[in-house]
C-alpha positions in Angstrom: 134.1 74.5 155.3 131.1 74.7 152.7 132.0 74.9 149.1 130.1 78.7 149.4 133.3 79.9 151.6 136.2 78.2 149.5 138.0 80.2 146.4 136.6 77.5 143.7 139.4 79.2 141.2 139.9 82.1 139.1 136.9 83.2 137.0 137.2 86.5 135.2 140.0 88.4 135.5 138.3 92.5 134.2 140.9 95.5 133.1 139.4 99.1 132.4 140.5 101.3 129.6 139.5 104.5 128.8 139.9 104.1 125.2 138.1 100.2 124.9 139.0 99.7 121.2 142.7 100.4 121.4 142.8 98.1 124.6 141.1 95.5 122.9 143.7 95.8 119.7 146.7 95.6 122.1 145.3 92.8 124.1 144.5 90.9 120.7 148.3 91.5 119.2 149.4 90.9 122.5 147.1 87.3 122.9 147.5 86.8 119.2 143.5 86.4 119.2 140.7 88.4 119.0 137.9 88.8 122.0 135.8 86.0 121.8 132.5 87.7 123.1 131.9 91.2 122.8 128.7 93.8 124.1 129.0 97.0 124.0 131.6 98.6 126.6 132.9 94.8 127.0 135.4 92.4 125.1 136.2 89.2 126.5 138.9 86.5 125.8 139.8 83.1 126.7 143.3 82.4 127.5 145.5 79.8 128.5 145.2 76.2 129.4 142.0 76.6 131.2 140.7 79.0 129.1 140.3 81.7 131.3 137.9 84.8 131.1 139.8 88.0 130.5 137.7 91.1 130.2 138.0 94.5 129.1 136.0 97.4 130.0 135.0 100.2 129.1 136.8 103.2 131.8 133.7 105.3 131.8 132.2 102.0 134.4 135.5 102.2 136.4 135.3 103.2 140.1 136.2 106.9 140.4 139.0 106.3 142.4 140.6 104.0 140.2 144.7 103.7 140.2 147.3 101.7 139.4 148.2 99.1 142.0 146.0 96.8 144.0 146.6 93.3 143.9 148.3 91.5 141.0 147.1 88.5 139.0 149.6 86.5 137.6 149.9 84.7 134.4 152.0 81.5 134.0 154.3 82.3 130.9 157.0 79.3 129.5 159.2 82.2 128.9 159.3 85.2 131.1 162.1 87.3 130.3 160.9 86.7 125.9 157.1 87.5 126.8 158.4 90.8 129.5 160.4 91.6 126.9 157.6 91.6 124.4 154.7 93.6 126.2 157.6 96.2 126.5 157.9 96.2 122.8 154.0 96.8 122.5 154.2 99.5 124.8 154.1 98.2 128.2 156.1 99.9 131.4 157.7 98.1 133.7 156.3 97.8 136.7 158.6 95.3 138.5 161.8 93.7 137.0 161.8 90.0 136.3 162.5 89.0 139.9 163.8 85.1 140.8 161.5 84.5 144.1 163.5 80.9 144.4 161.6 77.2 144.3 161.3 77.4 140.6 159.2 80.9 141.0 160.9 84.1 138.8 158.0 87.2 138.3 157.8 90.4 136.3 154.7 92.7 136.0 153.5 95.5 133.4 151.3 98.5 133.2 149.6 98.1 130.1 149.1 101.3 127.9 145.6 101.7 129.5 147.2 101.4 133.3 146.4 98.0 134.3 149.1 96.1 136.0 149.7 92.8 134.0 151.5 90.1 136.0 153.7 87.5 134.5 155.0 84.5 136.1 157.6 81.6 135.4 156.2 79.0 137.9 157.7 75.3 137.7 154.5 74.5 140.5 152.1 75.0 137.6 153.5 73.1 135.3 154.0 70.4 137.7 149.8 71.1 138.4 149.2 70.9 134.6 150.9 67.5 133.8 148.6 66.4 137.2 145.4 67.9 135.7 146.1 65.9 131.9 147.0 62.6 133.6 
């Protein structure tokens, strides 16, 4: 298999939002940082331990049959049930319960006040991926 047909790893994750400013206020109180690159109709962020891309766009480039669902990124949290419990506080939904998928896995997921399904995840596997990677 050439490099060209492998998943290298996770690049940009992108959320639409109808109302782009808001979004990128929640996702900054939320993150506890602000965007650091932002164009017009575009804030981006850089989370976690690989420093991520996280983007926001503006809902006026969104396909026009846009919807909740589709398939759900998840992001490793230390504490799942404290950070679930937070983006509720912040105006989140639930979407799915914090769910214990056994082997050290337990998820939860969101919709976000701008209907974007946030996905959290307790995952021993990274952690155990992480150590690896700083050795």
């Amino acid at each position: 298999m050439t490099e060209t047909q492998t998943l290298r790893g996770f690049a940009t994750l992108n959320f639409f939002a109808d109302d782009l400013e808001a979004a990128k206020d929640w996702y900054a109180e939320f993150l506890g940082m602000d965007p650091y690159f932002a164009r017009p109709g575009y804030y981006e962020f850089r989370v976690g331990d690989y420093q991520h891309e996280f983007g926001l766009i503006d809902g006026k480039y969104a396909p026009a049959d846009r919807q909740t669902g589709g398939a759900i990124m998840h992001w490793h949290v230390d504490d799942l049930e404290g950070t679930f419990k937070r983006l509720l506080s912040l105006g989140a939904t639930e979407y799915q319960p914090p769910t214990t998928r056994g082997e050290g896995f337990v998820t939860a997921s969101v919709v976000d006040p701008f209907g974007n399904v946030l996905g959290i995840m307790y995952n021993a596997h990274y952690l155990e991926v992480l150590s690896w990677k700083k050795s």
